[in-house]
KOLVEX-570537 format. One record per residue (C-alpha): chain; residue number from 1; x, z, y. Coordinates in pm, whole numbers, always signed. Each point is the difference from the previous one (the first is absolute). Layout:
BEGIN
kette  nr  x  z  y
A  NUM  X  Z  Y;
...
***
This chain:
BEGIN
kette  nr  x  z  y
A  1  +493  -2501  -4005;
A  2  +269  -110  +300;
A  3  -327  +40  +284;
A  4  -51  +335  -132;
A  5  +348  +125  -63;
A  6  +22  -90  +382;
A  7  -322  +152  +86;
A  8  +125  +338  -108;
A  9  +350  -68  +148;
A  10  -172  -33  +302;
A  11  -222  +309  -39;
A  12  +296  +241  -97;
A  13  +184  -140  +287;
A  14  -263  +77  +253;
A  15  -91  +364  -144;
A  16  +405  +55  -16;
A  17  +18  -142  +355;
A  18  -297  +255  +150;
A  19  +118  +333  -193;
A  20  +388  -103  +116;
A  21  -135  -62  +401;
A  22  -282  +319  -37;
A  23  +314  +198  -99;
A  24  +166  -88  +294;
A  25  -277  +48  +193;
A  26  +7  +321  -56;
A  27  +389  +71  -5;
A  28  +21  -171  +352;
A  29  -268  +220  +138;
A  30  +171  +333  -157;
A  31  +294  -177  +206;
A  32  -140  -49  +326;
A  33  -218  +316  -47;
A  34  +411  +211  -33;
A  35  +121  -181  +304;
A  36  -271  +23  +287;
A  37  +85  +282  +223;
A  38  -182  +296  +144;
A  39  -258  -83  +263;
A  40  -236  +188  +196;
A  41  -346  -188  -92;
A  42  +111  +9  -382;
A  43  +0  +399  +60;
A  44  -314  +13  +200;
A  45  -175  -203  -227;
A  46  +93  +217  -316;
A  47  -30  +343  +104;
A  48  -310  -99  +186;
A  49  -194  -89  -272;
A  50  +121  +246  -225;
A  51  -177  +203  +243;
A  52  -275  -145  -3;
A  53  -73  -22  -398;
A  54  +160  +346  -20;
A  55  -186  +230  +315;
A  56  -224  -271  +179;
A  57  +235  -65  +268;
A  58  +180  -275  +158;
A  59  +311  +179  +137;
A  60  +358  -13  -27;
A  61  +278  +153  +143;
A  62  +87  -15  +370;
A  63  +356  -128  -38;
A  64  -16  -346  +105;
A  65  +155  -187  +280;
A  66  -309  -203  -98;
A  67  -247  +278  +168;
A  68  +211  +95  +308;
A  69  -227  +35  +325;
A  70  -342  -14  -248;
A  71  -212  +294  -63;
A  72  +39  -29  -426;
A  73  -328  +176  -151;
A  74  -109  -6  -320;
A  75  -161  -334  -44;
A  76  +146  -114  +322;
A  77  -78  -416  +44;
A  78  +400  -18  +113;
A  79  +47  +78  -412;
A  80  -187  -374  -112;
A  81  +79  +40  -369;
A  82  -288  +30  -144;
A  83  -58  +172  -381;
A  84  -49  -391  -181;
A  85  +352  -84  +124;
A  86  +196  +229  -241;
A  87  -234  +13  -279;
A  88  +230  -81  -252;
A  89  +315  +265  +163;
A  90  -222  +276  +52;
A  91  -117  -13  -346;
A  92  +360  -23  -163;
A  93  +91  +303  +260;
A  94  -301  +219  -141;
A  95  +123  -28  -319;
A  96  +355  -21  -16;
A  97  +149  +336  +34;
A  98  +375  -155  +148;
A  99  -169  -215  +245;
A  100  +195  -245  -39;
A  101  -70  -270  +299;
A  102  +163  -326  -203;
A  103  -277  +40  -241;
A  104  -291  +98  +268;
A  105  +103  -303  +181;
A  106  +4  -177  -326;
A  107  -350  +117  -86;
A  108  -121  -132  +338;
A  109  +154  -326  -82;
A  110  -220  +15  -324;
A  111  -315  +72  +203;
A  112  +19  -300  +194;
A  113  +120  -205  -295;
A  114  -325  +100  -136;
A  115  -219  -110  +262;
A  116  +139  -319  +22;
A  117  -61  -59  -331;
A  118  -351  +50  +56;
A  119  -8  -244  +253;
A  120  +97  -266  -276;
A  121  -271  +165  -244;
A  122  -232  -63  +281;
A  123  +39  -326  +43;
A  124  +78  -131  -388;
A  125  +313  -123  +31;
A  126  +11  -185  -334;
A  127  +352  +125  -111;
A  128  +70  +283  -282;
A  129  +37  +346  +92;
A  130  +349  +43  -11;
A  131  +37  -299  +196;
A  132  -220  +172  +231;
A  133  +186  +331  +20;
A  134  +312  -234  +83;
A  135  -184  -160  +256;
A  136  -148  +331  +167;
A  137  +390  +92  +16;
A  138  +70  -335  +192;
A  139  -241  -16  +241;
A  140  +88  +391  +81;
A  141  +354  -90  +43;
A  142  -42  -329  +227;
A  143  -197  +246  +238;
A  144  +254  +36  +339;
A  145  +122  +366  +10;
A  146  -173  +33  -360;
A  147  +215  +318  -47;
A  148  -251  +185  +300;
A  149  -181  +64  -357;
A  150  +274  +198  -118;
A  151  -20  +226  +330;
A  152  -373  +61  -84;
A  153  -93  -175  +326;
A  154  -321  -131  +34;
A  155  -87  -366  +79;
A  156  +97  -187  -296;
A  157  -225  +233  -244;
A  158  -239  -19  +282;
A  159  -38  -351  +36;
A  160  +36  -25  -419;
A  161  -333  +172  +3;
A  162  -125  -195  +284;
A  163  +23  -335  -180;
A  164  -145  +175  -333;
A  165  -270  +73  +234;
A  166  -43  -315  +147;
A  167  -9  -193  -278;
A  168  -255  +211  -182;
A  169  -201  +14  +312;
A  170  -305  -212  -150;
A  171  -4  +191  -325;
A  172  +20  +309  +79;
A  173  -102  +42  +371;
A  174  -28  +360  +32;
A  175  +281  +123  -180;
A  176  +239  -241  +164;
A  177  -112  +91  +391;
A  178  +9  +363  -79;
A  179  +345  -88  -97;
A  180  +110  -163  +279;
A  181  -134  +314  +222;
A  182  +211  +199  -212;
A  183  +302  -197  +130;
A  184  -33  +118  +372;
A  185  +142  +349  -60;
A  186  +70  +49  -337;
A  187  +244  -311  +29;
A  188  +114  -152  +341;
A  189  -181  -13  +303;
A  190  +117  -349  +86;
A  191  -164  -130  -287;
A  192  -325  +5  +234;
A  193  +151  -349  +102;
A  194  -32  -166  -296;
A  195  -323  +197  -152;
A  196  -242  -53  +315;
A  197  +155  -361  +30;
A  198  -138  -69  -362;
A  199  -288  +180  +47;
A  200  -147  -137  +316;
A  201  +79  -361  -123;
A  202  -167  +44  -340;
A  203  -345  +150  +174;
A  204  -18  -306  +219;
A  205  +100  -303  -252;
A  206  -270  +202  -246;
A  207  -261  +104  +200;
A  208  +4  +361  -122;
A  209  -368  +147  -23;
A  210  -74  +307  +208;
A  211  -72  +184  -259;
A  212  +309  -74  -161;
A  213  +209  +20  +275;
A  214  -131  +381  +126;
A  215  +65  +90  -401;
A  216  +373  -105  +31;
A  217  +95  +149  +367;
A  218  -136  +332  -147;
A  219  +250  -23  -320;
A  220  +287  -120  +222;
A  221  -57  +289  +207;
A  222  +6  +282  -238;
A  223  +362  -11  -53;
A  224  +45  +53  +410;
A  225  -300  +285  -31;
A  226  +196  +172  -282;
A  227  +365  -19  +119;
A  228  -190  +179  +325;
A  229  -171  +250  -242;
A  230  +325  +90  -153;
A  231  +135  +40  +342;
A  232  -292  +208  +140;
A  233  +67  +197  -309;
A  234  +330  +86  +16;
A  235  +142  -15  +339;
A  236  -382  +119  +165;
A  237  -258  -210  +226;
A  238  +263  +42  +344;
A  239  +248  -203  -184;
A  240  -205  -338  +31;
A  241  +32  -18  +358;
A  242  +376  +39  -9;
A  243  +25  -246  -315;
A  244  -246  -271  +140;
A  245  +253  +27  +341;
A  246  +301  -24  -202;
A  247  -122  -314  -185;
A  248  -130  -159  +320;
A  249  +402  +69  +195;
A  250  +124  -147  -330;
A  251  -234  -338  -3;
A  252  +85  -41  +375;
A  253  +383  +80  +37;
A  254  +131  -44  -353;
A  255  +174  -336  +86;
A  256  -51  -116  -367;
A  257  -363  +11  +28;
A  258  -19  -310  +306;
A  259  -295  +166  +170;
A  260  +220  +61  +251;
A  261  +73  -386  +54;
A  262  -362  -91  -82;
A  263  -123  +193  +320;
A  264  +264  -114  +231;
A  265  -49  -377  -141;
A  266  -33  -161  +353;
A  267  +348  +101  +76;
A  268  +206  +103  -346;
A  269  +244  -219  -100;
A  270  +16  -164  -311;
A  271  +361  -52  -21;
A  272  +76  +327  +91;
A  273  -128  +115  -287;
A  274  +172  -240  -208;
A  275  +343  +121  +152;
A  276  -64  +353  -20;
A  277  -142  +5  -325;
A  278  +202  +31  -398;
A  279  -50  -397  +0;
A  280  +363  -43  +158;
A  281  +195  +251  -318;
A  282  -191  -285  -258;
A  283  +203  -242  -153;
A  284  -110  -362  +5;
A  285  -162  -14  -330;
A  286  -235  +293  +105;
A  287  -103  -118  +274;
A  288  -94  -333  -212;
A  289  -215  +248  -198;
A  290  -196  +211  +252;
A  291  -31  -220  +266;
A  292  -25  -378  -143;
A  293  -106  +16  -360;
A  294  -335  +142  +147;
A  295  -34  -256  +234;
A  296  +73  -238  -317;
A  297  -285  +174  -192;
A  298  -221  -23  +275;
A  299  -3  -369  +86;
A  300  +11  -111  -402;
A  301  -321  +238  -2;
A  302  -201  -283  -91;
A  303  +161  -78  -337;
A  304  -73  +422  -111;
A  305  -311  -61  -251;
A  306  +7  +275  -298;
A  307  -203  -15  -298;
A  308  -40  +394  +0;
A  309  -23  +80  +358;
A  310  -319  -87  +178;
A  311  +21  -180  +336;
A  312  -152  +218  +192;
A  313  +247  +271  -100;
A  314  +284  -192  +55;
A  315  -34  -130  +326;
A  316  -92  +398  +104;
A  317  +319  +78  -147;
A  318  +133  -313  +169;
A  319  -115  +96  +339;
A  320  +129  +363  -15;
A  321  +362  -150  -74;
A  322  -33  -202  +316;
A  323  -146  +262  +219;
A  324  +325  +246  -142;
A  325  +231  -252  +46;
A  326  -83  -55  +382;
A  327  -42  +378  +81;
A  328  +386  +58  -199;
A  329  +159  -310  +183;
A  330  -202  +19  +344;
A  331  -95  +370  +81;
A  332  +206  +216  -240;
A  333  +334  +102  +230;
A  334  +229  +136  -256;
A  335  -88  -256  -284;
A  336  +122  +178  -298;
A  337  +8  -161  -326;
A  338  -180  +218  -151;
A  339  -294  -39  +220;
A  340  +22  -408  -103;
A  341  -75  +124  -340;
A  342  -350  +3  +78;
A  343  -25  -384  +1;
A  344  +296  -42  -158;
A  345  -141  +145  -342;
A  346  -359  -221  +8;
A  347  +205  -329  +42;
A  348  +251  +31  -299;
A  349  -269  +131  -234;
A  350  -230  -277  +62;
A  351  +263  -259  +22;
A  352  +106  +155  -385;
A  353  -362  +1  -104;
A  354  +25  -409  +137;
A  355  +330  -67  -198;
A  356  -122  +136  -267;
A  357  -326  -136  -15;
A  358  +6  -218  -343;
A  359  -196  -299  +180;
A  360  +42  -299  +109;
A  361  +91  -39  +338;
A  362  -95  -269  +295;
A  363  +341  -34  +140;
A  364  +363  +51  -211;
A  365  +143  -17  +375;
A  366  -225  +324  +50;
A  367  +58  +147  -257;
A  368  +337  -36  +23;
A  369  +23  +172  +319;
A  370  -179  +285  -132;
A  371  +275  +54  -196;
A  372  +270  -46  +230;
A  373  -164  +271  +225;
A  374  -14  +225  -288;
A  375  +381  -51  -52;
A  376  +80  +73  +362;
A  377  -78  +340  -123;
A  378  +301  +69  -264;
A  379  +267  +196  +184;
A  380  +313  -172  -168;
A  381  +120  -315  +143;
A  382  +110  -166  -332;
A  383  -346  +110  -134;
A  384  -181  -214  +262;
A  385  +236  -244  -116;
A  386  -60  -49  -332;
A  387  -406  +98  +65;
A  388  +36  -348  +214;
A  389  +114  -203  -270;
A  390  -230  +111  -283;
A  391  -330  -46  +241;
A  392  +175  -358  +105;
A  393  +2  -63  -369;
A  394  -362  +93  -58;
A  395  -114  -229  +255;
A  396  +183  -248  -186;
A  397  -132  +32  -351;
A  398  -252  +255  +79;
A  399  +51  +308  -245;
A  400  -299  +171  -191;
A  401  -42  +312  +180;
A  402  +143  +258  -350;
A  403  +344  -256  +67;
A  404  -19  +50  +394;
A  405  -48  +347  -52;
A  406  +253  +28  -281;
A  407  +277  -140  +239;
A  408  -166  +217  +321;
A  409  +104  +321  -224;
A  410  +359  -179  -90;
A  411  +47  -43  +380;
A  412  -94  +369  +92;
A  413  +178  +153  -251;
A  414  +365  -173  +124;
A  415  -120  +158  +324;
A  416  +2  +316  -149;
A  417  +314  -22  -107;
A  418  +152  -100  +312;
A  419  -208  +285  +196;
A  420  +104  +231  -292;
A  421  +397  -34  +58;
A  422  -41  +121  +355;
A  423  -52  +382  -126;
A  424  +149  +316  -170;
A  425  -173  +253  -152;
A  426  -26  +402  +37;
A  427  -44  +254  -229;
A  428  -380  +42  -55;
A  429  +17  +399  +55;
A  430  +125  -88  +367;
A  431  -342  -52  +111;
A  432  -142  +304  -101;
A  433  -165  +210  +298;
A  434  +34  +363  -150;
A  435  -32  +107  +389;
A  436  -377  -167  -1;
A  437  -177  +258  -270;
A  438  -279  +92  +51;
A  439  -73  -174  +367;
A  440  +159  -290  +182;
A  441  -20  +233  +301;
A  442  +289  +157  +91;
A  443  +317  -25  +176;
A  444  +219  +26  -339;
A  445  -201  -299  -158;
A  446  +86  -208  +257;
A  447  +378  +28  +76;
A  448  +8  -56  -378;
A  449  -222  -302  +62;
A  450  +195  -162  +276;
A  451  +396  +137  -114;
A  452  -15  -233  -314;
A  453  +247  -214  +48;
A  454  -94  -323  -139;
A  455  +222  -331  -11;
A  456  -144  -242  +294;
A  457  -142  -325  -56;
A  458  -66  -253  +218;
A  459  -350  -121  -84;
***
């Protein structure tokens, strides 16, 4: 009678714990959603693909200190946001009369929530699915600069449906590399990096047939041969030539891209590019996270066995973080955070799936450090803090995974909190963008856009 008094003590307090931290989940991201000012790619991205769903364009509005000096066009590769970066914003905005942007960027937040969660379904995590829900919101959240989801940018949602794609890669071959075609230009154009990394690995470690292969270039191709189509269509068969120039100038000279610094290798300079790059406005714990916890993850690579990942797919997915990682730290010149993301994301989702893993594991040392690299991502100070004690005490008395997961949630949760206290809140109605009905596309929509005046947080 005691055992199973405490039994259900324990399962109230767990379901009590998850609906309490899913609440403030989603009350943190209505918070951080209120406070993130106007910026020019958030704009782009939203009236672009309204444009696109709406008339079959890719436009937006010429206003941009972004687009100085650059011929703009209709589908123009300078605009990189493709239409599966603001799925879930662009949906809210068709049907939401007010268009209100907390709630677009909300729904965004949502969308990617969503295809993490997939990700876990993929791969069986053995955990209920609230638990999973909770956990889809904290691996979202560790994410560096996870809030680029609530500007409808690109490369997290990207790289979301890369690694649904990678893992499913054996099951369902042709769906998943017509997928990752679809990435190109309907996402971000950087996520070529990652996708041909996997891709060229996984054809040699599996000795693709011909047959098989010729099949799968023609399905990743026919996203490419339809975004042209569309273009052909609607801008006329002159346009290419300008557009295929455009993308070529912006592959060459957009410092970002480091094709620039992969030409000129012989005499570029590698610290250069490390002193002229974002790296120097990080603080020390990010640089911990983009620039050593991969190294970490890449020398423990042994110790990575999954029961629900084949090998062959993870050590693709494996080599395309390496490859990523050298082009953002080596060749890229401006080294956004952002553009870390695309290794960045691969590496915390496989070292959850490893932590997570109900097994049992050859080394408590390794394991161990899996979890203190997962902690290096919590934001709060105190957090790590107490996230360093409770894994210290699992490698002491070595928790069942419901109790490590039950204190994971405790942990995250105080973080919350702490994260919570640093905001105020504005009246919902504030948001609305009367200007913006029925297009994105003019002047008045965007002073309204860029004139809200939101409280400034330092992220």
């Amino acid at each position: 009678m005691i055992k199973q008094n405490s039994s259900n003590f324990k399962k109230l307090s767990i379901t009590f714990l998850t609906l309490t931290a899913l609440f403030l989940n989603i009350y943190y991201l209505i918070l951080v959603g209120s406070q993130l000012k106007p910026w020019e790619d958030e704009i782009v991205s939203l009236s672009s693909n309204l444009s696109f769903i709406n008339e079959l364009n890719h436009n937006s509005f010429p206003y941009f200190p972004l687009f100085e000096k650059k011929n703009i066009d209709s589908f123009s590769p300078y605009n990189s946001i493709g239409p599966l970066s603001s799925i879930g914003s662009v949906l809210w905005l068709l049907v939401d009369s007010n268009n209100n942007l907390l709630f677009a960027r909300i729904a965004n937040i949502f969308y990617n929530l969503f295809l993490v969660f997939i990700i876990f379904k993929t791969c069986k995590v053995n955990l209920r699915i609230s638990n999973l829900i909770y956990l889809s919101f904290l691996t979202l959240l560790l994410i560096p600069w996870w809030y680029g989801a609530l500007y409808s940018l690109g490369t997290i949602s990207g790289m979301l449906i890369f690694t649904i794609c990678a893992l499913n890669f054996e099951n369902n071959y042709y769906l998943s590399i017509f997928f990752l075609g679809t990435l190109i230009f309907f996402s971000k154009f950087y996520l070529i990096i990652p996708i041909f990394s996997f891709l060229i690995f996984y054809f040699i470690l599996n000795k693709t047939s011909i047959k098989k292969l010729f099949y799968g270039i023609i399905l990743f191709s026919i996203p490419t041969v339809a975004w042209y189509l569309i273009i052909m269509y609607k801008e006329g068969v002159n346009y290419i030539y300008r557009y295929n120039n455009a993308l070529l100038d912006l592959l060459l000279n957009q410092p970002g891209s480091g094709t620039k610094s992969a030409l000129q290798i012989k005499s570029f300079s590698f610290f250069d590019t490390i002193i002229n790059s974002e790296i120097y406005q990080w603080n020390s714990i990010t640089k911990i996270r983009i620039l050593l916890v991969p190294l970490c993850f890449i020398f423990l690579m042994k110790f990575l066995k999954f029961k629900n990942i084949p090998e062959k797919i993870f050590l693709s997915i494996f080599f395309s973080i390496i490859i990523s990682y050298f082009w953002f730290l080596i060749f890229s010149e401006t080294k956004w955070i952002r553009y870390s993301q695309i290794f960045i994301i691969p590496i915390l989702i496989l070292i959850i799936l490893k932590v997570t893993e109900d097994t049992v594991y050859r080394s408590r040392n390794i394991l161990f450090i899996f979890w203190l690299m997962l902690g290096l991502f919590m934001n709060n100070f105190l957090s790590l803090i107490f996230f360093i004690f409770l894994i210290s005490l699992n490698y002491a008395f070595n928790f069942k995974l419901d109790h490590l997961i039950f204190f994971l949630y405790l942990i995250f949760t105080v973080n919350l909190f702490l994260e919570i206290n640093n905001f105020s809140i504005i009246d919902i109605n504030y948001y609305n963008l009367n200007y913006c009905e029925p297009t994105f596309n003019t002047e008045k929509c965007m002073s309204q856009y860029f004139n809200l005046k939101l409280p400034e947080f330092n992220f």
